[in-house]
N, C-alpha and C positions, 0 to 999 in steps of 0.2 A: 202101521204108521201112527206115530203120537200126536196126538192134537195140542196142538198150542194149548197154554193157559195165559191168561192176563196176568199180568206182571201184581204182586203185592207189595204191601209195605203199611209197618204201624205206623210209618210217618207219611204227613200228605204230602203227595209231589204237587209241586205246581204245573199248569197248564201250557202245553208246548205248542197248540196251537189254535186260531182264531174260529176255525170250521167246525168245531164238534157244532151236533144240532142242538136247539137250548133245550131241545126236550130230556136230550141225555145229561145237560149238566146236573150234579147234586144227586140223581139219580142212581141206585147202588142195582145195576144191571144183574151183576153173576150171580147174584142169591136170588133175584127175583124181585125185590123188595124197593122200592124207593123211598127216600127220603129228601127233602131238602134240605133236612139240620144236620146232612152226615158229612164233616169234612173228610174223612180218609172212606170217600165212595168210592170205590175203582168202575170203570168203565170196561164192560167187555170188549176186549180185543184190542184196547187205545193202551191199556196200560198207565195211565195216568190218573190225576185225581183234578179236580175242579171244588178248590174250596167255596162255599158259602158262608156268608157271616151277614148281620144284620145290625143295620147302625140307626144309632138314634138322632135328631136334630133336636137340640133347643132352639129356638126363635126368641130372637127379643124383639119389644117394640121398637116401632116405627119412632116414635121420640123419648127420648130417656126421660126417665122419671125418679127424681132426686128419692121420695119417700120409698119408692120399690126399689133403687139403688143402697140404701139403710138397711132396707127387710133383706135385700141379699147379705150384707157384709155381715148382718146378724145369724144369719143360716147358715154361712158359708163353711164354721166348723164342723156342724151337725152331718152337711153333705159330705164334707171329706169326710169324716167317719164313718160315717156307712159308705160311701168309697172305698175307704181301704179296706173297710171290713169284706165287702160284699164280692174282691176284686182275688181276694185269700182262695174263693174257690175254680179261679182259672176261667174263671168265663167273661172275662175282660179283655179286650185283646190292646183296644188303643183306648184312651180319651181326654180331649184337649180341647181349649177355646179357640178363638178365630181372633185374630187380632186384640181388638178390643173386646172382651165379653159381653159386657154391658147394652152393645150397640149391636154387637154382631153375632153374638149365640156363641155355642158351642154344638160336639159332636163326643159320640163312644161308637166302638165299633166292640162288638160281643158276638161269641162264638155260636150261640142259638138266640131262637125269637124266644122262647120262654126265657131266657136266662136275661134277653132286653128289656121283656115286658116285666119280670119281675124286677128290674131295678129300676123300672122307670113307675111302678107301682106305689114304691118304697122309698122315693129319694124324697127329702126333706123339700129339696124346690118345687119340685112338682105339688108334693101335701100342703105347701103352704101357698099356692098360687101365684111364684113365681116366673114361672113360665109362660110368657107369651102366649106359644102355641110350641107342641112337640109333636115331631112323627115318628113315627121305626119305619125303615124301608130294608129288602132284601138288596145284597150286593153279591155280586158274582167277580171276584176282581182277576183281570190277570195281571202276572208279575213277568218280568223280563231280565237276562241277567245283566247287570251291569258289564261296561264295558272295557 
């Protein structure tokens, strides 16, 4: 009798259902080995993947501030250049402001924690002490298909 194998794929499937345990999300089962930065981790016996990504917050202050509003528009080319530069090696996945930026921050969503923490290292706003306050948090997101 053959014994099943879990299903592969170089590409990540997304997650078909709410109940896996969180110990197994991110988790690369069949080899033994876990990770949280793996997104094409297959899960033994489920056959699916559960991507990981890890997003950054900007914060901005509680009240705008006309002279750090200057110091941004002045930066603001340096960051999109290293933006786009930094974005060339695929470890960008999203990133966007929130309404107003100024008042309301923004957000990037990056395919590993070294690949967020190395831009959040290196971005011009942050070296220059534009940033409020920032965080990286881990996200486990599931997707659904449209209807």
């Amino acid at each position: 009798m053959r014994t099943a194998r879990p299903r592969t794929s170089t590409r990540a499937q997304r997650i078909r259902s709410p109940d896996i345990p969180h110990a197994l999300r991110g988790a690369n089962l069949v080899s033994g080995q876990g990770s949280r930065d793996q997104i094409d981790a297959p899960h033994a016996g489920f056959g699916y993947y559960v991507p990981v990504y890890y997003v950054t917050f900007y914060h901005s202050p509680p009240e705008p501030d006309p002279e750090r509003f200057a110091k941004i528009v002045e930066t603001f080319p340096r960051h999109r250049a290293y933006l786009e530069e930094f974005a060339k090696g695929g470890q960008v996945w999203m990133i966007g402001t929130f309404g107003e930026p100024v008042t309301q921050g923004s957000m990037a969503i990056f395919r590993s924690r070294e690949a967020a923490q190395e831009f959040m290292r290196n971005d011009p706003f942050l070296i220059e002490g534009l940033v409020y306050r920032s965080e990286l948090r881990e996200w486990e997101p599931l997707e659904f298909p449209a209807l």
